[in-house]
DSSP file (Angstrom, degrees, kcal/mol; ACC not computed):
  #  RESIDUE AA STRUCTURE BP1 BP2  ACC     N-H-->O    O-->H-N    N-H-->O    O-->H-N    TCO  KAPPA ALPHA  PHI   PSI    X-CA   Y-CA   Z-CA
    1    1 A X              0   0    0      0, 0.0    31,-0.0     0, 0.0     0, 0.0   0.000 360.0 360.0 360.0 128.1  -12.8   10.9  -10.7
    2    2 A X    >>  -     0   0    0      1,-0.1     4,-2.0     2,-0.0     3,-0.8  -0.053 360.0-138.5  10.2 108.2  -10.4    9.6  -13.2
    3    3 A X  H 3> S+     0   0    0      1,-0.2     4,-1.6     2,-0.2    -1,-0.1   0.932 110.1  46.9 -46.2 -41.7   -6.8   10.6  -12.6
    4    4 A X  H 3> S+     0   0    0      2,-0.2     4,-1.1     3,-0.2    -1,-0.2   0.425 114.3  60.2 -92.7  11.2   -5.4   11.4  -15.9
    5    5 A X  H <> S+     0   0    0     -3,-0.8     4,-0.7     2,-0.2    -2,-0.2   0.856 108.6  52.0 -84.6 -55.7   -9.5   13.7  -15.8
    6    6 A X  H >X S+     0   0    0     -4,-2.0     4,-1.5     1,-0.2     3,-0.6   0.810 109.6  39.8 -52.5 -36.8   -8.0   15.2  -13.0
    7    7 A X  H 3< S+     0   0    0     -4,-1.6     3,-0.2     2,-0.2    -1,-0.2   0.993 115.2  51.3 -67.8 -62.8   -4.7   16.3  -14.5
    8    8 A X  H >< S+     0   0    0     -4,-1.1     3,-1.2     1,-0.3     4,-0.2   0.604 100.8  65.0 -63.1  -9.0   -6.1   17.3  -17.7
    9    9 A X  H X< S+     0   0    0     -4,-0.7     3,-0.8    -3,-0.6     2,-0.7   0.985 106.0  43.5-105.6 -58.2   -8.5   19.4  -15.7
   10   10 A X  T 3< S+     0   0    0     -4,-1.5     4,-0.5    -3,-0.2    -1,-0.4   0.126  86.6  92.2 -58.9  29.6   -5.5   21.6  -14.4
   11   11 A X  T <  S+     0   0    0     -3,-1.2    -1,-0.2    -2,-0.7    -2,-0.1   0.728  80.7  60.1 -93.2   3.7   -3.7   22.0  -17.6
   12   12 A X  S X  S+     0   0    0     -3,-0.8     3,-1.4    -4,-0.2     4,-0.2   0.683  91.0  61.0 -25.3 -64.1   -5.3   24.9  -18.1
   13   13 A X  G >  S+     0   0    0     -4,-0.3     3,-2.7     1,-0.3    -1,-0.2   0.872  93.4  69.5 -52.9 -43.8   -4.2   26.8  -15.0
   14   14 A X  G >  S+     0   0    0     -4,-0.5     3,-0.7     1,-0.4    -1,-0.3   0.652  89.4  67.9 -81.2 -11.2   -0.2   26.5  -16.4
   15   15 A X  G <  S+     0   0    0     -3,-1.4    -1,-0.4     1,-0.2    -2,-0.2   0.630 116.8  21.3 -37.3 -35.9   -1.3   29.0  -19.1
   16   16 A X  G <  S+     0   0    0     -3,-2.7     2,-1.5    -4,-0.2     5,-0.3  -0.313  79.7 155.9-138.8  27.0   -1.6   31.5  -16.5
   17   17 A X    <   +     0   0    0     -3,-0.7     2,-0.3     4,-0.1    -3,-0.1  -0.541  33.1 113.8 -76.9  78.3    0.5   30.1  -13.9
   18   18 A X  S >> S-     0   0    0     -2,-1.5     4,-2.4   108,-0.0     3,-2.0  -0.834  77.7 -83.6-170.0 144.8    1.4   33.6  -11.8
   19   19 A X  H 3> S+     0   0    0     -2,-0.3     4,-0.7     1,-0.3    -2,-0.0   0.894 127.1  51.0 -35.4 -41.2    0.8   35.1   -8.2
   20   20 A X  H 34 S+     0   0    0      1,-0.1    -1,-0.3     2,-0.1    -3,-0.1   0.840 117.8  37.0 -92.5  -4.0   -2.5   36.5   -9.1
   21   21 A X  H X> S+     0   0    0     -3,-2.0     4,-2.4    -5,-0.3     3,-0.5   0.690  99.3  67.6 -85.6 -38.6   -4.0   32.9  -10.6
   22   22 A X  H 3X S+     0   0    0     -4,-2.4     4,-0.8     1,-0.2    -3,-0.1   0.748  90.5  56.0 -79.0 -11.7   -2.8   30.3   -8.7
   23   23 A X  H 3X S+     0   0    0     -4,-0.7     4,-0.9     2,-0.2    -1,-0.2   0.823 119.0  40.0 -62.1 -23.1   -4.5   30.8   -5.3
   24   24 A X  H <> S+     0   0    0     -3,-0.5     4,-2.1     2,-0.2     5,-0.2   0.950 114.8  53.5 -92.1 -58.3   -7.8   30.7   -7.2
   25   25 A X  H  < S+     0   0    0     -4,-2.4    -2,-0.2     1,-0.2    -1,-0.1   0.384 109.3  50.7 -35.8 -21.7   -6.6   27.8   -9.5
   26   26 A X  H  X S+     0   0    0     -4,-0.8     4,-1.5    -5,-0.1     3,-0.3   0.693  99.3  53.9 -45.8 -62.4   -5.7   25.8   -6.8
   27   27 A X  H  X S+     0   0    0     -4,-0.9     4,-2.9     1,-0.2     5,-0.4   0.961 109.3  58.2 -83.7 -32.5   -8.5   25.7   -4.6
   28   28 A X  H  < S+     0   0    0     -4,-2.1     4,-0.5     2,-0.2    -1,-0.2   0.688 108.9  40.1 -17.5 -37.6  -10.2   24.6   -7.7
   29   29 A X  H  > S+     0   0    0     -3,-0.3     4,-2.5    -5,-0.2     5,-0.4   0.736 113.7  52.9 -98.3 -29.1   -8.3   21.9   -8.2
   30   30 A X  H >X S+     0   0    0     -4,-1.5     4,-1.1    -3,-0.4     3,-0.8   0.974 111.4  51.0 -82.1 -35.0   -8.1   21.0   -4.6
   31   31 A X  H 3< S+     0   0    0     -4,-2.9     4,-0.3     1,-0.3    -1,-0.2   0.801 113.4  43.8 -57.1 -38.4  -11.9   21.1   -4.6
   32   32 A X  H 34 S+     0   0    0     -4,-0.5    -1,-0.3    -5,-0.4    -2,-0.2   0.664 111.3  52.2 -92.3  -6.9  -12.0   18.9   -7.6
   33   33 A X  H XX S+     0   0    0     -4,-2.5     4,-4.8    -3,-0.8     3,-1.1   0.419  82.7  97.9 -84.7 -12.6   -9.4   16.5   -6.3
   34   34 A X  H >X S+     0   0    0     -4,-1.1     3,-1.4    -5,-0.4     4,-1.2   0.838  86.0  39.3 -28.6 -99.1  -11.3   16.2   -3.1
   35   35 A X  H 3> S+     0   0    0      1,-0.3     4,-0.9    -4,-0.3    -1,-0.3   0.394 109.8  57.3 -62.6   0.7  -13.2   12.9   -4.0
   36   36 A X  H <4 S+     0   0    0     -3,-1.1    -1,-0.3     2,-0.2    -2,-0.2   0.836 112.7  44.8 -96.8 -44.5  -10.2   11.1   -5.9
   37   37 A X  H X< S+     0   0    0     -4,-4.8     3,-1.3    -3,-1.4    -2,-0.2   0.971 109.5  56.1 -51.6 -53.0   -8.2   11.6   -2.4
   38   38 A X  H 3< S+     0   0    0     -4,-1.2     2,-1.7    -5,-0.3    -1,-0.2   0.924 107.5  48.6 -44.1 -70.6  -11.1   10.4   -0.3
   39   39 A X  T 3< S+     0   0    0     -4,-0.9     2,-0.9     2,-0.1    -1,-0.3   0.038  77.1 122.9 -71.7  31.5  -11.3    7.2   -2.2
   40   40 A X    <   -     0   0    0     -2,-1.7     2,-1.5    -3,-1.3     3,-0.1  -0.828  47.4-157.9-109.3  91.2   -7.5    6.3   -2.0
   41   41 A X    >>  -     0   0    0     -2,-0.9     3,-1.1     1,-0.2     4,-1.1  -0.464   9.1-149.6 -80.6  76.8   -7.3    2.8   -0.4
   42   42 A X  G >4 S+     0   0    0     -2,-1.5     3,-1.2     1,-0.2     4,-0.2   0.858 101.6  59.9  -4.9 -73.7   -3.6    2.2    1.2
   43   43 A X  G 34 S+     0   0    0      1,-0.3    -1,-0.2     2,-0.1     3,-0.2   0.894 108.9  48.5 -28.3 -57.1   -4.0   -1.6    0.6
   44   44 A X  G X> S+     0   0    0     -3,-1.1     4,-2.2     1,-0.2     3,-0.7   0.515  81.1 103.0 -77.1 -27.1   -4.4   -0.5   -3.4
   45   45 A X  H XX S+     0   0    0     -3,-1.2     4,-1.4    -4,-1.1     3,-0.6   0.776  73.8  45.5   1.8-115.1   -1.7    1.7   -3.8
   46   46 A X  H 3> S+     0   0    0      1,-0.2     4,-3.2    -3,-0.2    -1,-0.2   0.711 118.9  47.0  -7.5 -51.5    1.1    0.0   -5.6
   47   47 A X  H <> S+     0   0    0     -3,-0.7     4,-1.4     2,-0.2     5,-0.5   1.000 116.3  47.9 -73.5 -49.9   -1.7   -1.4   -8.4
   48   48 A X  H <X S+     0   0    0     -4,-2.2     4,-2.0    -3,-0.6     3,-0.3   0.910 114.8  42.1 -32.0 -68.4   -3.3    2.3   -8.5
   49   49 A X  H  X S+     0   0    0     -4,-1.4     4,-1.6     2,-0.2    -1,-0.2   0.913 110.9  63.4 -43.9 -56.5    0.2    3.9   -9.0
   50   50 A X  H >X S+     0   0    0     -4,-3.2     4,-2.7     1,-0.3     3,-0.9   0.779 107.9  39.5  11.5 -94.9    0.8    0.8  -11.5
   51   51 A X  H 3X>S+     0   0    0     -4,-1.4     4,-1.5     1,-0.3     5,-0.8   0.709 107.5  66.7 -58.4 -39.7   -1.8    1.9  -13.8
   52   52 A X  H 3X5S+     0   0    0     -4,-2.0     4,-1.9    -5,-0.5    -1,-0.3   0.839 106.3  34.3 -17.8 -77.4   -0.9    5.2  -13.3
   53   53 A X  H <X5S+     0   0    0     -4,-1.6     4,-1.9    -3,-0.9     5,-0.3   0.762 117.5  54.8-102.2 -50.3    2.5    5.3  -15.0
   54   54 A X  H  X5S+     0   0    0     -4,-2.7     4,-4.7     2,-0.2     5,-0.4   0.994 112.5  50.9 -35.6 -50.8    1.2    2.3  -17.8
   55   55 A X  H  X>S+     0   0    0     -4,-1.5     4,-2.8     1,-0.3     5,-0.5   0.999 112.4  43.2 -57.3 -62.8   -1.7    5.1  -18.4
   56   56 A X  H  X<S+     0   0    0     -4,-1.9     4,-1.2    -5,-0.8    -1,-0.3   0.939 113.1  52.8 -56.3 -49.4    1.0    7.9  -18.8
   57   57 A X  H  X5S+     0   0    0     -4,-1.9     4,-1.8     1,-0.3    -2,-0.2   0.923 113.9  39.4 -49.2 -54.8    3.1    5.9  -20.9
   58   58 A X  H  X5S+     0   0    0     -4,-4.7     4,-1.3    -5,-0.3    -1,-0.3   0.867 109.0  58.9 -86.0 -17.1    0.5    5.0  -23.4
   59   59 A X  H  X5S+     0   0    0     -4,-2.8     4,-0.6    -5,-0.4    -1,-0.2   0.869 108.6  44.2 -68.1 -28.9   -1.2    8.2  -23.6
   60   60 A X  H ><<S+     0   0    0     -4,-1.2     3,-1.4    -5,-0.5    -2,-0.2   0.922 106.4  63.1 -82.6 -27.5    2.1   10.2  -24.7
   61   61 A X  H 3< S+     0   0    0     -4,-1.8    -1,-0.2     1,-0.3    -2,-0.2   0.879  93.4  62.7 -49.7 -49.1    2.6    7.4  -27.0
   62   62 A X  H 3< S+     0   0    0     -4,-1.3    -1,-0.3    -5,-0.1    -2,-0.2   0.538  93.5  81.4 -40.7 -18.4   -0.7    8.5  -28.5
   63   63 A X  S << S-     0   0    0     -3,-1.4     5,-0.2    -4,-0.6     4,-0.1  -0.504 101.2 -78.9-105.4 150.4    0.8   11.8  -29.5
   64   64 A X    >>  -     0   0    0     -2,-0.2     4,-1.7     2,-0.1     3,-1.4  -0.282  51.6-110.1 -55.6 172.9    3.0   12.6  -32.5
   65   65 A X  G >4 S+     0   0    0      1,-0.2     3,-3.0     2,-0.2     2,-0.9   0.936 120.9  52.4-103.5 -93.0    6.4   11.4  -31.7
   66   66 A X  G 34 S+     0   0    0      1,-0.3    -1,-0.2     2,-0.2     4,-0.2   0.216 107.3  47.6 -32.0 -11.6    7.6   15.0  -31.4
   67   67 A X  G X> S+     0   0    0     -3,-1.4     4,-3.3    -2,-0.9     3,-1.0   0.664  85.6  94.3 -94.4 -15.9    4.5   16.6  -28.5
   68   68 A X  H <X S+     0   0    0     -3,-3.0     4,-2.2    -4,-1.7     5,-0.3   0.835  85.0  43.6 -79.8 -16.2    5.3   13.5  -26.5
   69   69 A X  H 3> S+     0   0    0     -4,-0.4     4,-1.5     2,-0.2    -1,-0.3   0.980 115.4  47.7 -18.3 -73.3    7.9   15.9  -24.4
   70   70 A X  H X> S+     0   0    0     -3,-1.0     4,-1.9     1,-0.2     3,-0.5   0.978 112.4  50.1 -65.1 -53.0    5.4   18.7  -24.2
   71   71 A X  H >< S+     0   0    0     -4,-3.3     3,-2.2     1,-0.2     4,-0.5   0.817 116.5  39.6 -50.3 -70.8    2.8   16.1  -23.1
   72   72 A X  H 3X S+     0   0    0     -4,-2.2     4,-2.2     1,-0.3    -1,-0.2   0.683 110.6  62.6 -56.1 -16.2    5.0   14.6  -20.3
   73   73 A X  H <X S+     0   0    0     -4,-1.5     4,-1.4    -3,-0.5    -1,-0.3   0.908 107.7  39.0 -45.9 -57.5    6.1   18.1  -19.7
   74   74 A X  H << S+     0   0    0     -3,-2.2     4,-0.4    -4,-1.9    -1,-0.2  -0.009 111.3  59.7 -99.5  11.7    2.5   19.1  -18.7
   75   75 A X  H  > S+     0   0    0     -4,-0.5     4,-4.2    -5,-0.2    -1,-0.2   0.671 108.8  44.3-106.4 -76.0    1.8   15.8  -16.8
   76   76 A X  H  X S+     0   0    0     -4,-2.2     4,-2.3    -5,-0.2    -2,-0.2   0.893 108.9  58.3 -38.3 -61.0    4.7   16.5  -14.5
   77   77 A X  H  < S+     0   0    0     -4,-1.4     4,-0.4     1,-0.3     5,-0.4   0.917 103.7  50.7 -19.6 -75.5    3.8   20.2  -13.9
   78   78 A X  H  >>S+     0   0    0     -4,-0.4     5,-2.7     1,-0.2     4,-2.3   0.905 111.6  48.1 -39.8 -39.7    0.5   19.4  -12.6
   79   79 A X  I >X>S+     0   0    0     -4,-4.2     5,-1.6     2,-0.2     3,-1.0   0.981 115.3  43.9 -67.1 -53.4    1.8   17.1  -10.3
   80   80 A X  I 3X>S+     0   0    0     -4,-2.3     4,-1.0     1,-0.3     5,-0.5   0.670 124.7  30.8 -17.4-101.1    4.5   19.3   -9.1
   81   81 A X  I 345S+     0   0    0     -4,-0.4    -1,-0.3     1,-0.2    -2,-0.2  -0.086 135.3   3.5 -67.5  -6.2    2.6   22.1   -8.8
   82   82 A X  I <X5S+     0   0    0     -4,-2.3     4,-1.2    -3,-1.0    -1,-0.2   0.432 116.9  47.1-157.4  -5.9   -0.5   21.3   -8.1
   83   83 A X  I  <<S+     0   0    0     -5,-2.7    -3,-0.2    -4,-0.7    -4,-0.2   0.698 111.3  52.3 -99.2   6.7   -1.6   17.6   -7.4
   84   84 A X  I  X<S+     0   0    0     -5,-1.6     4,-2.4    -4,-1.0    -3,-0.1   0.646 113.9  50.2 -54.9 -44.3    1.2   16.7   -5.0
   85   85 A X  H  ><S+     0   0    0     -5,-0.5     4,-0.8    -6,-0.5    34,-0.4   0.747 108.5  52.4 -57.4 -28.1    0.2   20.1   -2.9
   86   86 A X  H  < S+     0   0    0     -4,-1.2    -1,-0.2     2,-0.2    -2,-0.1   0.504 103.5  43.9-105.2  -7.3   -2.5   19.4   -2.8
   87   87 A X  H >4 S+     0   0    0     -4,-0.1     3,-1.3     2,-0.1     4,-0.5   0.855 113.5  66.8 -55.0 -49.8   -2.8   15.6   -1.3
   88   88 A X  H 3< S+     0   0    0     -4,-2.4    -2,-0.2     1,-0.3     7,-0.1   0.919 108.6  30.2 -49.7 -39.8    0.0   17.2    1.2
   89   89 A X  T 3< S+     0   0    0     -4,-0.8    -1,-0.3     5,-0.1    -3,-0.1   0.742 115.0  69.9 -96.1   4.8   -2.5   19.7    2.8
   90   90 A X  S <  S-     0   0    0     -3,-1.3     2,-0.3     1,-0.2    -2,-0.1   0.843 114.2 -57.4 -70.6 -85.5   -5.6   17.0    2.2
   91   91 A X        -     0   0    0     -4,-0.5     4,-0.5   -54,-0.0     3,-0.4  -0.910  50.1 -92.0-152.3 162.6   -4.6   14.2    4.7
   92   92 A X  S  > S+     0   0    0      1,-0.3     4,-1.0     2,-0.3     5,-0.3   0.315 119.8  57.8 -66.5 -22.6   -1.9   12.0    5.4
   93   93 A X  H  >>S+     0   0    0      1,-0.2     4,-3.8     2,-0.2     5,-0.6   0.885 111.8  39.9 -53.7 -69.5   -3.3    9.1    3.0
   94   94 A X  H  >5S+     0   0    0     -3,-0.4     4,-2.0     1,-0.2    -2,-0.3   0.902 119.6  47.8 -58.1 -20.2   -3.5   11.3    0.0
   95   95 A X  H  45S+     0   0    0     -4,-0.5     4,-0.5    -8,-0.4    -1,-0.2   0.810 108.5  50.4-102.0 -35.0   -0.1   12.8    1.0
   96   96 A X  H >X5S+     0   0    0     -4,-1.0     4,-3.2    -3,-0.3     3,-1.5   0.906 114.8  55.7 -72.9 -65.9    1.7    9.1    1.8
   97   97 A X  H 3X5S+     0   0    0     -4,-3.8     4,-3.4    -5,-0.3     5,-0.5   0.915 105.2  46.4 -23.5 -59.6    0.1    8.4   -2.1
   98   98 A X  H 3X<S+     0   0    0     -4,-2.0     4,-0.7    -5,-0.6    -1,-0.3   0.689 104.3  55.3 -77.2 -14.2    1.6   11.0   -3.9
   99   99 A X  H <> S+     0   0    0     -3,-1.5     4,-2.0    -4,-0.5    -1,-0.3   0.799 108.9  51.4 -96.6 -17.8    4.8   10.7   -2.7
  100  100 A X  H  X S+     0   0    0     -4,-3.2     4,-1.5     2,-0.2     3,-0.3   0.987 112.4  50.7 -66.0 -68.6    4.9    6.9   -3.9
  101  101 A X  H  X S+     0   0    0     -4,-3.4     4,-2.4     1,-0.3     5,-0.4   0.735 107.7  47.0 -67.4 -30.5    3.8    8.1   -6.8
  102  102 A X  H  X S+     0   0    0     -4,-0.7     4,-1.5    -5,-0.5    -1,-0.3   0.946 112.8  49.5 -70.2 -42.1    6.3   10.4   -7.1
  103  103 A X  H  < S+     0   0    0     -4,-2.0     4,-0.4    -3,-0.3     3,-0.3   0.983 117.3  40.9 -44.8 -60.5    9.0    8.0   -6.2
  104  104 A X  H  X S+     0   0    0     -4,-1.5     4,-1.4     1,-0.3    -1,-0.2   0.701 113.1  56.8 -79.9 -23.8    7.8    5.4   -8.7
  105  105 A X  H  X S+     0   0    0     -4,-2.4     4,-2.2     3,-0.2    -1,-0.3   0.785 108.6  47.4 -50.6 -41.2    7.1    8.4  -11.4
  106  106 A X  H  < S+     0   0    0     -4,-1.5    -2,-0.2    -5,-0.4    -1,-0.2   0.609 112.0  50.6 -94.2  -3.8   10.8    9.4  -11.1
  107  107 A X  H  4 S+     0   0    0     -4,-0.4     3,-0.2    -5,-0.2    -1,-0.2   0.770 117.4  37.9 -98.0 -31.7   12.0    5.8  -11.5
  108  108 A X  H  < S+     0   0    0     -4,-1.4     2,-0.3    -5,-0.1    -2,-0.3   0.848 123.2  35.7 -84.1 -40.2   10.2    5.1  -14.4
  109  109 A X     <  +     0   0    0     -4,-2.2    -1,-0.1     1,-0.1    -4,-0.1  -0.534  65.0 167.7 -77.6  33.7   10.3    8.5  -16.4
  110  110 A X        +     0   0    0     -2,-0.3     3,-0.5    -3,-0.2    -1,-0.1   0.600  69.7  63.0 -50.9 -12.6   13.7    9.5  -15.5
  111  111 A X  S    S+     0   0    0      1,-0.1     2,-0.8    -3,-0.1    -1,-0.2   0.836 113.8  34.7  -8.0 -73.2   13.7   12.2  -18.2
  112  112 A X  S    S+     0   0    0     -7,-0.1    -2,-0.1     2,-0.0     2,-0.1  -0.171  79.7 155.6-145.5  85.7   11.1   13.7  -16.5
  113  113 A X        -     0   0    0     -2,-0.8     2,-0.3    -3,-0.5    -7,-0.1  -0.234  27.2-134.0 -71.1 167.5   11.3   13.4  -13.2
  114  114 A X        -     0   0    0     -2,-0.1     2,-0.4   -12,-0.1    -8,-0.1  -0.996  19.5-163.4-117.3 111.8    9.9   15.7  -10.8
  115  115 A X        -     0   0    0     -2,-0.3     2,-0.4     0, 0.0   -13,-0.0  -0.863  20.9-163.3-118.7 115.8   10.4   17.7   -7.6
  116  116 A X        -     0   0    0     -2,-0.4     2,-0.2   -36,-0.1   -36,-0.1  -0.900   4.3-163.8-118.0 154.2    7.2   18.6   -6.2
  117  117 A X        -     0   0    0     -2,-0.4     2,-0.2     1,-0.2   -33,-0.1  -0.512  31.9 -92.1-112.2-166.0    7.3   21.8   -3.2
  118  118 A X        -     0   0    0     -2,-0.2    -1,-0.2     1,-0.1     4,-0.2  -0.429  40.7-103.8 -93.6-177.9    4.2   22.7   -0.6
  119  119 A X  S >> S+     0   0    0    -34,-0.4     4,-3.0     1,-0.2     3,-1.9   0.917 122.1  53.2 -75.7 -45.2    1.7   25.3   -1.6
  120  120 A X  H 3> S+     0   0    0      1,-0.3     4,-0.9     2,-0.2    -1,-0.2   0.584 105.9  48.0 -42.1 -27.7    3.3   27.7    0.5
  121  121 A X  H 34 S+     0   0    0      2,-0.2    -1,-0.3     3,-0.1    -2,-0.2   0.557 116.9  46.9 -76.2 -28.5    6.6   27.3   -0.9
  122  122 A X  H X> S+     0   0    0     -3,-1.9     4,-0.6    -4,-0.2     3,-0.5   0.866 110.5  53.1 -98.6 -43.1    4.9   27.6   -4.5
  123  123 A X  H >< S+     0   0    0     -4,-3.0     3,-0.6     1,-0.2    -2,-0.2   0.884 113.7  40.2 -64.1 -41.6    3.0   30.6   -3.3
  124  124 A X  G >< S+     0   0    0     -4,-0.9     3,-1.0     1,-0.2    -1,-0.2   0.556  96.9  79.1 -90.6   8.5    6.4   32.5   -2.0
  125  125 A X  G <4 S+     0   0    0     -3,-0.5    -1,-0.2     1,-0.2    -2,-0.2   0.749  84.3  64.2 -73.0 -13.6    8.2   31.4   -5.1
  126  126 A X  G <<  +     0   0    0     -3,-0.6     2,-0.4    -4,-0.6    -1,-0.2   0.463  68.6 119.4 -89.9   5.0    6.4   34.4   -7.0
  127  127 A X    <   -     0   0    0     -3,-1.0    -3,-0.0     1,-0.1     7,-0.0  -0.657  43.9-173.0 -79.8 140.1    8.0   37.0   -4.9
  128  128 A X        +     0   0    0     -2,-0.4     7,-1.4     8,-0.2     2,-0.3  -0.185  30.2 143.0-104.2  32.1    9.9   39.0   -7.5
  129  129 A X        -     0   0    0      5,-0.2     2,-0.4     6,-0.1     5,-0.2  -0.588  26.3-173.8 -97.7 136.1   11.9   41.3   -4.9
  130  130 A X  S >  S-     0   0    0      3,-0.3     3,-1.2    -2,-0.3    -2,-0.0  -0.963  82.3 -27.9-138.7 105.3   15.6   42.3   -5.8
  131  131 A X  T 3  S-     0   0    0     -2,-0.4     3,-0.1     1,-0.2    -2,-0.0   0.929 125.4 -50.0  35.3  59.7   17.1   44.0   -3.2
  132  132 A X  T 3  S+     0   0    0      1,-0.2     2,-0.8     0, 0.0    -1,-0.2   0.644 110.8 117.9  68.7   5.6   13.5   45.4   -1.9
  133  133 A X    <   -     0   0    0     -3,-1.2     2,-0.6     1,-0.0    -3,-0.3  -0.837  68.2-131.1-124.7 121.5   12.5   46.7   -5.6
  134  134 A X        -     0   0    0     -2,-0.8     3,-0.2     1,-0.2    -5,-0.2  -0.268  16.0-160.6 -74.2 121.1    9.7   45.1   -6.8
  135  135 A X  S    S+     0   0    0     -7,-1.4     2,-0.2    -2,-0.6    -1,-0.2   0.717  71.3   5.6 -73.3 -18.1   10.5   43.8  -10.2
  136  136 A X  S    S-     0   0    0     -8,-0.0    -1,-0.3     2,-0.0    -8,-0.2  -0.703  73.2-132.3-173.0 130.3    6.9   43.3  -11.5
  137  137 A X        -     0   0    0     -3,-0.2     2,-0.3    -2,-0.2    -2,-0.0  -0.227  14.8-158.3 -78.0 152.5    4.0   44.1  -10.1
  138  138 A X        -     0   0    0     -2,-0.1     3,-0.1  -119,-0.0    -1,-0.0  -0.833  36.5-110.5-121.7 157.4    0.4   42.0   -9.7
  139  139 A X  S    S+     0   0    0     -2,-0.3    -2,-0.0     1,-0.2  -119,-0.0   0.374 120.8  35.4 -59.5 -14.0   -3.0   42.7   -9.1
  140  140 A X  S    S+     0   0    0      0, 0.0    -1,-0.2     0, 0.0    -3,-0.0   0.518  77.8 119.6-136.6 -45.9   -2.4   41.4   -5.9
  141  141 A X              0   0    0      1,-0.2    -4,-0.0    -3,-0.1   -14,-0.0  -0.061 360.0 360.0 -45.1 149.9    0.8   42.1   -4.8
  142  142 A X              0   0    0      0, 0.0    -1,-0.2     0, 0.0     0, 0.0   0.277 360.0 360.0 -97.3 360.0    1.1   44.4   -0.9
């Protein structure tokens, strides 16, 4: 699969990005990210990443001079939030990738850089609790 197929294919999810979407929205993506981790050659790195970040550059470039924010906005997201989490819990290849890409992302786009957490970390960021009173309930919530 394509990288920037894969991104676009979560930017959907951040519309709905909330406790009771993102476990489902996730393994979706980790289920569609499957075969782009599998194929992730170590050797190939650097040139992969490379292209990457040319690829991101000239796609926002495509966009009126005033989305290209919002586009790099929604580029970052995904990785944060979900294709960086989801290398981590694939295997130590995909996991080694993504954080050279995140390095090399955040050296080249210092504007909009990125901080990416685990899925578990993303998953207990949605507790809403204040002093024990739950501040807004989910579908989902115990």
């Amino acid at each position: 699969m394509d990288f920037f197929a894969l991104i676009d294919s979560a930017r959907p999810y951040l519309t709905h990005f909330d406790y009771d979407h993102y476990p489902e929205d996730f393994a979706a993506f980790e289920r569609a990210a499957a075969p782009f981790f599998d194929a992730l050659d170590p050797a190939c790195f650097e040139a992969r990443i490379g292209a990457i970040l040319d690829g991101a550059a000239a796609r926002w470039e495509k966009v009126p001079r005033l989305s290209r924010r919002g586009e790099a906005k929604r580029d970052k997201t995904v990785l944060a939030l979900f294709f960086t989490p989801a290398a981590a819990r694939h295997s130590e290849t995909a996991r080694a990738f993504a954080a050279l890409l995140q390095a090399r992302w955040n050296s080249r786009f210092p504007r909009n850089r990125y901080l990416a957490g685990d899925y578990d970390a993303l998953l207990k960021g949605f507790d809403t609790d204040f002093f024990g009173i739950t501040l807004r309930k989910t579908e989902r919530r115990e």
